[in-house]
Phi, psi and omega in degrees: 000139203272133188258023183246152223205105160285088199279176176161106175242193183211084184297331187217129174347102149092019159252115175235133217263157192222096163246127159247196187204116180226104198287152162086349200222358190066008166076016172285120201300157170210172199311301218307327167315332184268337201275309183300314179313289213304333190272319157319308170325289204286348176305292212320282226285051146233344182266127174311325191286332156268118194271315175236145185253137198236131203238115169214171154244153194286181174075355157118003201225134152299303187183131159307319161116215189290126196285166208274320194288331217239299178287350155323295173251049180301173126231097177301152148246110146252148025236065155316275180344129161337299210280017164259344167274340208269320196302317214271333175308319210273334175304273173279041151282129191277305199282146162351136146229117191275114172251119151235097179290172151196194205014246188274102164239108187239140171074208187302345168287020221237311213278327159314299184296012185258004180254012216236171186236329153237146198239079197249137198214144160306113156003306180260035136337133168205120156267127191188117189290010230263092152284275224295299174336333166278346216069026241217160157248176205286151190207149174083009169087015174286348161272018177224328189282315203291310166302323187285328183271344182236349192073109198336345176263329181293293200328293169339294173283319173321296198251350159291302167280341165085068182253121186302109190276096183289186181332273179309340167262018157248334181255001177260349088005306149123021190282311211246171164237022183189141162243134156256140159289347163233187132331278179324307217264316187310305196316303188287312182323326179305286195305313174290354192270301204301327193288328197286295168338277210296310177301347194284180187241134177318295172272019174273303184322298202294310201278319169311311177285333167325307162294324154277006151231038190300326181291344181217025199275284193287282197352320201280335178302287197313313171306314168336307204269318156313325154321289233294333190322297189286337170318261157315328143329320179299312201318321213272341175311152170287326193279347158268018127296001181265307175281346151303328176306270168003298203298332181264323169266005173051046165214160178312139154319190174203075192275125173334299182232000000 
């Protein structure tokens, strides 16, 4: 039984908002969490009646990133697996697409949101990257996005060190494009970005964001799939499984090499 709960409304005319909720887990994703987003992804961007897409999580949290219990005993296929369907869904949405993370966006909640075009967050935003600390490399098209928007030294501690980006350095950076201070005022800041979107003509929006992202269109597949290749490879490795121990026993890894 799914312990997780997949809403879908329309706070606003020819807007359809995509949330989810997994109480008690921090919004941390599992296979079945990647399949309904993804398959919710690909309705919006076939149904005419949507112009703009808006992707959150309930609970005060985006995401936890993979759940830890599940990922032990992953066997990724790629690029099968949900969640290389959910990146590539999210890669190639042609219409606006809108993320308002708050509390924990780790991992892929981090990574997920470098594919959104706009970006509006909560104060308590933590944004946070720790592949290598898992054993695991950089996903989701965060070795290519991530350098081009902040620069190879920063890009380093983001994802070499996995170092946590808060707020104010997510919006003086350019990760976010708005921080709000409550719950309330994210929703409404929200609600005016995505109405102001839904009024534009459609296909000028569609044909515009193409073009600004004409530069990273292909680039951005073939990394995907160079992510996801070395990813999974990794995955079957001891040390993440050491660092999943560690991570339960509340204690420093012990990695071999």
């Amino acid at each position: 039984m799914n312990d997780f709960t997949l809403n879908i409304d329309s706070p606003v005319a020819a807007v359809r908002r995509i949330s989810w909720s997994r109480p008690g887990k921090h919004n941390a994703f599992t296979s079945e969490m990647y399949e309904a987003i993804c398959e919710a992804v690909l309705a919006a961007g076939t149904d005419s009646a949507v112009r703009v897409l808006w992707l959150t999580g309930e609970g005060g949290h985006f995401s936890a990133g993979n759940d830890l219990a599940e990922f032990a005993n992953a066997e990724l296929k790629f690029p099968d697996a949900p969640v290389f369907r959910l990146l590539k869904a999210v890669s190639t949405f042609t219409k606006p697409l809108v993320m308002t993370p708050s509390g924990s966006a780790i991992g892929i909640g981090t990574t997920l949101c470098l594919h959104a075009d706009f970006i509006y967050c909560q104060r308590d935003i933590r944004f946070q990257m720790p592949f290598v600390s898992l054993g695991l490399c950089p996903e989701g098209g965060s070795s290519l996005l991530i350098p081009r928007l902040v620069g190879q030294a920063r890009a380093m501690s983001w994802l070499l060190l996995g170092t946590p980006i808060l707020a104010d350095e997510a919006l003086a950076t350019g990760l976010v494009n708005a921080v709000s201070e409550t719950a309330e005022q994210l929703e409404q800041e929200t609600i005016a970005l995505v109405t102001r979107l839904a009024e534009l003509p459609t296909n000028a929006v569609i044909t515009a964001k193409r073009l600004i992202k004409s530069h990273i269109n292909v680039p951005m597949q073939a990394t995907l799939h160079t992510e996801g290749m070395h990813f999974t490879e990794l995955l079957t490795g001891s040390d993440v499984q050491e660092a999943i121990a560690a991570f339960r026993e509340k204690r420093k890894p012990r990695f071999n090499q």
